[in-house]
C-alpha positions as CSV (number, residue, x, y, z in Angstrom):
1,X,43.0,143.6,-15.5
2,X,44.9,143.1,-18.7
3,X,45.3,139.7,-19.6
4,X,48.0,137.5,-21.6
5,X,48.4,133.8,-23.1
6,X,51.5,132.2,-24.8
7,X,50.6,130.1,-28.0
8,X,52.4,128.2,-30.3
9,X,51.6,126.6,-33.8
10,X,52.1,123.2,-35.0
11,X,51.8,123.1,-38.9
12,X,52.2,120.8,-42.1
13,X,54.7,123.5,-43.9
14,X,56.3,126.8,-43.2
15,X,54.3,128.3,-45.8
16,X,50.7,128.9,-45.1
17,X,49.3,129.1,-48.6
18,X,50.1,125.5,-49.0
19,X,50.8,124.4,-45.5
20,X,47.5,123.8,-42.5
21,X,47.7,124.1,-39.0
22,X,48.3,120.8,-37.3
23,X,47.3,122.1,-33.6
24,X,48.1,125.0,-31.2
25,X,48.3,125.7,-27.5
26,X,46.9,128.6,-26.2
27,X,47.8,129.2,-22.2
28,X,46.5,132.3,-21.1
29,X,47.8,133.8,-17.5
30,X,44.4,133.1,-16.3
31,X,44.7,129.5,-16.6
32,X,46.6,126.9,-15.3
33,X,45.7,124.3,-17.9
34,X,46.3,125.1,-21.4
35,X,43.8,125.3,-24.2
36,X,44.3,122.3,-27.0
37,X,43.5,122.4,-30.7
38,X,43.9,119.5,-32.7
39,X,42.9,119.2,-36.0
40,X,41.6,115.2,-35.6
41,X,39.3,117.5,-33.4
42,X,37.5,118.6,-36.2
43,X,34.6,116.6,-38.9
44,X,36.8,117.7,-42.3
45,X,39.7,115.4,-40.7
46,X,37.4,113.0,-39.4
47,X,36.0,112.6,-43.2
48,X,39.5,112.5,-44.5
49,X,39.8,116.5,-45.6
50,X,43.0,117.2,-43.7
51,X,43.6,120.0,-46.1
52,X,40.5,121.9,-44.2
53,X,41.4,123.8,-41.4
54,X,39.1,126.1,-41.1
55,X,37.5,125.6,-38.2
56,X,40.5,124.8,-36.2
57,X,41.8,127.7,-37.2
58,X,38.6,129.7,-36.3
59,X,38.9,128.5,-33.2
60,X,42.3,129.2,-32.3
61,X,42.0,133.0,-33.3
62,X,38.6,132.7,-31.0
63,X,40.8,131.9,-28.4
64,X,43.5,134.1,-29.0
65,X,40.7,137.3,-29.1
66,X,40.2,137.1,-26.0
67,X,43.5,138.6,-24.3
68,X,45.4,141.6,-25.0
69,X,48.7,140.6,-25.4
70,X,49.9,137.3,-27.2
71,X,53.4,135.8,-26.6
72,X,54.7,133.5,-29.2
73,X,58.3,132.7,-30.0
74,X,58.9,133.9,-33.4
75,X,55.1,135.1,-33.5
76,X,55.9,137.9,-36.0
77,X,57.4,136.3,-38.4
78,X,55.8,133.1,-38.1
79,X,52.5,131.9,-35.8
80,X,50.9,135.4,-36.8
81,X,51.3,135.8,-40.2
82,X,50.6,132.1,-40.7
83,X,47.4,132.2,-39.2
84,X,46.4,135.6,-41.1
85,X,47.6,133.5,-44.2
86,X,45.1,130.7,-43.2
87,X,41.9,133.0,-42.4
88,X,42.3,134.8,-45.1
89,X,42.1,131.6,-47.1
90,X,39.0,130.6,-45.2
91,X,37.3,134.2,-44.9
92,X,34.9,133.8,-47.7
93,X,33.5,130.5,-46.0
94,X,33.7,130.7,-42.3
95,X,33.3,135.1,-41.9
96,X,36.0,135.3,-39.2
97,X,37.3,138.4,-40.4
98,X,40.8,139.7,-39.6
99,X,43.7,138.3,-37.1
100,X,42.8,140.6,-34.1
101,X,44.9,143.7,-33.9
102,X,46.5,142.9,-30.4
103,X,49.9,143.7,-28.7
104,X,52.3,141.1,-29.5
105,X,55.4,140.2,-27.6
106,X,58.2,137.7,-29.2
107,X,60.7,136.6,-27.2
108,X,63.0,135.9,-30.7
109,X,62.9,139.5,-31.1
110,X,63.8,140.7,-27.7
111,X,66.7,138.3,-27.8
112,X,68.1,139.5,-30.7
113,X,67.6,143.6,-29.9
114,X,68.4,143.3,-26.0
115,X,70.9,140.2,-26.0
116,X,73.8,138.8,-27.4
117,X,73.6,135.0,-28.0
118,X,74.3,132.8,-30.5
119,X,71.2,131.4,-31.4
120,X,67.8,133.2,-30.3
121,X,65.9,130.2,-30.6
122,X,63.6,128.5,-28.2
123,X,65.7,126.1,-27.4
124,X,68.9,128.4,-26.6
125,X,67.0,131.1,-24.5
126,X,65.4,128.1,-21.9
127,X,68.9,126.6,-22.1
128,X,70.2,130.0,-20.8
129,X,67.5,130.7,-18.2
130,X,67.4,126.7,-17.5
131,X,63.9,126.4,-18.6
132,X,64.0,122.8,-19.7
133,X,64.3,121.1,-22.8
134,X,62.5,120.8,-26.2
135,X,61.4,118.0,-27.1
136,X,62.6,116.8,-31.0
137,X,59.8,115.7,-33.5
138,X,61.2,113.2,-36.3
139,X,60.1,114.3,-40.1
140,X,58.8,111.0,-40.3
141,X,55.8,111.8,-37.5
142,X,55.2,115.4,-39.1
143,X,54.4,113.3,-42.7
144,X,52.4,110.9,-41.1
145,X,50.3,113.5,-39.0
146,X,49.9,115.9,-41.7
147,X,49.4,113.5,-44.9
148,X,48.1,110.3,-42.9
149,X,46.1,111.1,-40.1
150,X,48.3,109.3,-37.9
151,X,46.8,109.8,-34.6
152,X,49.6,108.8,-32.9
153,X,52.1,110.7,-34.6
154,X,49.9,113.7,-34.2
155,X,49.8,112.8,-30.4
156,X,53.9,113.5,-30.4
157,X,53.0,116.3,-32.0
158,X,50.7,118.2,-29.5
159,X,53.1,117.1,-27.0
160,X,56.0,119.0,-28.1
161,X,53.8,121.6,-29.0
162,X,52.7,121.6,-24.9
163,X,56.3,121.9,-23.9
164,X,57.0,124.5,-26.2
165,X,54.6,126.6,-24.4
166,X,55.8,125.9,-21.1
167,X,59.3,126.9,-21.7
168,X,57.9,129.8,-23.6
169,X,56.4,131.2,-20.6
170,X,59.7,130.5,-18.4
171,X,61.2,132.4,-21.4
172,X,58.3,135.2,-21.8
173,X,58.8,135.6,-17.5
174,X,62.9,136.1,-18.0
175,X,62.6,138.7,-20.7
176,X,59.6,140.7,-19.4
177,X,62.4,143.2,-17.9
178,X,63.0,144.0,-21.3
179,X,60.1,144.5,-22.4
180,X,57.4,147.7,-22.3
181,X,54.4,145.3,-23.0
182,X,54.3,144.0,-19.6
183,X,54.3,145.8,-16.4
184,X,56.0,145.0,-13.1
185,X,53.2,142.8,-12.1
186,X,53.7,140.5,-15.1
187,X,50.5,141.0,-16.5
188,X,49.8,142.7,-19.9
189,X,50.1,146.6,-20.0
């Protein structure tokens, strides 16, 4: 059987050569719990090296190696490439070779080649389909997360992050029609 997760990226900045990963969610189909990376997780952040995310980020691709497809809102223009962008920073150190070559399905791109909406955000697809609501993260709590350590703020942050996988698999379910990646069982083809 051919399995699938939704994932989603928390980071410091939009660019990843000067930008970390913050956290990630990883919820496969096989699961009904997601998986939770954190970067407060990890022994650089708990000595104060918040600018090392190298094992987080080895982790997270871990994860994400084993399923076949990947669904992530935006994922080719943004989770992917960040995190090739991150482990190809950390290669030299850590070994973890290349971001696995696996099928990829973006909702952001499906909206925009098979719909006609305004926005083809996150936020406007569940609003179409009635997939809840995103959850809005102050600047304030990304600064203190990322530069601070803030615990609390990065609590907020892995909370939204949660939610944004939840609608993305309402999302992911409404456009499968659309798409050749998944068969008519909903699982990976």
């Amino acid at each position: 059987m051919i399995s699938s997760c939704c994932f989603d990226l928390e980071t410091s900045s939009l660019n990843a050569n000067f930008g970390i990963v913050l956290c990630a969610v990883v919820k496969g189909s096989d699961r009904k719990k997601p998986y939770v990376f954190r970067g407060d997780s990890y022994e650089p952040w708990k000595q104060g090296k918040r600018s090392d995310d190298s094992f987080l980020v080895k982790d997270i691709v871990a994860c994400l190696s084993g399923y076949d497809v990947l669904v992530a809102h935006n994922g080719a223009r943004f989770d992917v490439p960040f995190l090739r962008t991150r482990m190809a920073k950390w290669s030299p150190h850590l070994e973890c070779g290349a971001f696995p070559n696996k099928k990829l399905v973006d909702p952001v791109q499906l909206a925009r080649n098979k719909l006609r909406m305004s926005s083809n955000g996150l936020a406007a697809l569940a609003s179409l389909i009635g997939a809840g609501e995103k959850t809005l993260v102050d600047g304030d709590v990304w600064l203190r997360a990322s530069l601070d350590g803030d615990k609390e703020a990065l609590d907020q942050i892995v909370k939204h992050c949660i939610v944004d996988v939840e609608i993305l698999e309402k999302v992911a379910d409404s456009v499968k029609p659309y798409c050749s990646v998944f068969n008519s069982y909903g699982s990976g083809y």
